[in-house]
C-alpha positions in Angstrom: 40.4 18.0 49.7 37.1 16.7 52.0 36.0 13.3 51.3 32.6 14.8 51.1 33.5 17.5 48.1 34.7 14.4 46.3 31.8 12.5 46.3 29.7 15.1 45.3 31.9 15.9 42.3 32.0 12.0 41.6 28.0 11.8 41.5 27.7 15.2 39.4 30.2 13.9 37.2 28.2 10.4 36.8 25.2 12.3 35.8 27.2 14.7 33.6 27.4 14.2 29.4 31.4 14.5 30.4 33.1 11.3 29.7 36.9 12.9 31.2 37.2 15.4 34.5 40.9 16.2 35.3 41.0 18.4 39.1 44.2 19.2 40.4 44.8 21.2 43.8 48.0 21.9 45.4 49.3 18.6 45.9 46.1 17.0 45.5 45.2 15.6 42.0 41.6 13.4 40.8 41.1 11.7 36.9 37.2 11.4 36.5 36.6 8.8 33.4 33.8 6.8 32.2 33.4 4.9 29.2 32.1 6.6 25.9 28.7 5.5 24.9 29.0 3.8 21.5 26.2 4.0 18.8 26.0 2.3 16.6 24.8 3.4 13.2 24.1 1.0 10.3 23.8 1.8 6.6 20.4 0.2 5.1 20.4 0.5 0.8 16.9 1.1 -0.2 15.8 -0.8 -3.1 13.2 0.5 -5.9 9.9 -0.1 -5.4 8.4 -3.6 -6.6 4.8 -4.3 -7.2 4.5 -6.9 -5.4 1.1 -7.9 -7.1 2.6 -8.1 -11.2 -1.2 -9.6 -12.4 -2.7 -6.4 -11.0 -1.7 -2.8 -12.2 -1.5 -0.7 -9.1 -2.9 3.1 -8.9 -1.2 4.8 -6.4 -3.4 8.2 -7.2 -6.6 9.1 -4.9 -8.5 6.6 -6.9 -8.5 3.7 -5.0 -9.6 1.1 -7.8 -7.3 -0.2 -11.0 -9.1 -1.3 -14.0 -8.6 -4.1 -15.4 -10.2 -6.7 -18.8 -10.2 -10.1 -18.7 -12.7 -11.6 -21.0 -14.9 -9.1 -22.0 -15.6 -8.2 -18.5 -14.3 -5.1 -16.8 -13.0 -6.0 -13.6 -12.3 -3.0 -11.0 -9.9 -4.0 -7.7 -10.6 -1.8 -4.7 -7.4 -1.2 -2.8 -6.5 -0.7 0.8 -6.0 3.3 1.4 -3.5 2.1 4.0 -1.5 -0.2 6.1 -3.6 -1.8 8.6 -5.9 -5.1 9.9 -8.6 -6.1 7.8 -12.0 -5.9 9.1 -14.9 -7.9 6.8 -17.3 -6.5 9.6 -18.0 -4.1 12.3 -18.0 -6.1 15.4 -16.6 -10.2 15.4 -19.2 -12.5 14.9 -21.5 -10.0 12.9 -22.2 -10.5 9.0 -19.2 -9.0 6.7 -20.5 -5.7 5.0 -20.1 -7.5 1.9 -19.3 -11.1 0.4 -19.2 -12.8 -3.0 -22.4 -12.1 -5.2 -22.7 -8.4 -3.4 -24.1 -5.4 -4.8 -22.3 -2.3 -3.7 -22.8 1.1 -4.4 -19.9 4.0 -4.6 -20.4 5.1 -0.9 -21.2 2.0 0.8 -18.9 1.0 3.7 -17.5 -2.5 2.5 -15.0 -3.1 5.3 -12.6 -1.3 8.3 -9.2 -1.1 8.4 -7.4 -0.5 12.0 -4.9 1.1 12.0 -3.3 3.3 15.2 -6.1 2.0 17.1 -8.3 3.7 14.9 -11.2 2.1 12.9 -11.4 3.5 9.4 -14.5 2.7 7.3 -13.2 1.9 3.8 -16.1 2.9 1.0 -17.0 1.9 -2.4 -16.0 4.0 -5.3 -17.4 2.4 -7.9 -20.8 0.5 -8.6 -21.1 -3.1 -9.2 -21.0 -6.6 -7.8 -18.5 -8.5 -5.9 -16.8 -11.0 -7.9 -13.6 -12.1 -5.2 -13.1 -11.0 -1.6 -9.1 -11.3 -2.4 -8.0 -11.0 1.9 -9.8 -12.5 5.1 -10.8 -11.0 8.4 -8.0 -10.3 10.8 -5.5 -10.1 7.5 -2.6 -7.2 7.8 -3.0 -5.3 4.6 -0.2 -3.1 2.7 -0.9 0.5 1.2 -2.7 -0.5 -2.2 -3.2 -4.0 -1.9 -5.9 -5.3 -3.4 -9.0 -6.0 -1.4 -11.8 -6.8 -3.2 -12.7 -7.8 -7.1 -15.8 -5.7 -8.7 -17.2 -6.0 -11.6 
């Protein structure tokens, strides 16, 4: 068998999926092996969901606000509609969209969240004023965390 023939077959066998190539001519015989890739594959247990906020009943529906009493006062927590990076305002160094003592109005934007690169505007869904801003600029939030106290 040509020397040339062979290392052709050598280099299309390196490129191949085979891991084995047995050729045997007249009184000519080649054994082609390369190691078998491994993967590994690892067994995770999921665990149940925890709320990992227990003062604070979570509302995982499209309302993104729980309700909540505490001395006579209704208290309403807006909730992050995703995972993401807090944004308190639009550009850095420019006044938050809201703070402590603000009046908002279902509609108004009250902060962004990035996430994918994308800016989303994150609006009020309920009237009132702004009793705790409960995360600070540049913060990763979870899906549902509590943002902001309204009452």
């Amino acid at each position: 068998m040509d020397i040339q023939v062979i290392k052709e077959l050598m280099s299309e066998f390196k490129e191949a999926e085979l891991t084995k190539l047995s050729l045997k001519c007249e009184a000519f015989e080649l054994t082609l092996e390369k190691e078998k890739e491994i993967i590994s594959v690892e067994h995770h247990q999921m665990l149940p969901a925890v709320n990992p906020y227990p003062n604070i009943t979570m509302n995982h529906g499209s309302d993104s606000h729980a309700d909540q009493k505490e001395e006579g006062i209704e208290k309403k927590y807006i909730t992050s509609p995703m995972v993401g990076s807090f944004y308190a305002s639009s550009t850095p160094g420019k006044a938050p969209f809201i703070s402590v003592g603000s009046k908002v109005k279902k509609g108004d934007v009250i902060c962004i969240i990035e996430a994918m690169k994308l800016m989303n505007e994150v609006e009020a869904e309920v009237d009132g004023e702004v009793v705790e801003v409960l995360v600070h600029n540049e913060d990763m939030v979870e899906y549902a965390q509590p943002l902001f106290v309204i009452k």
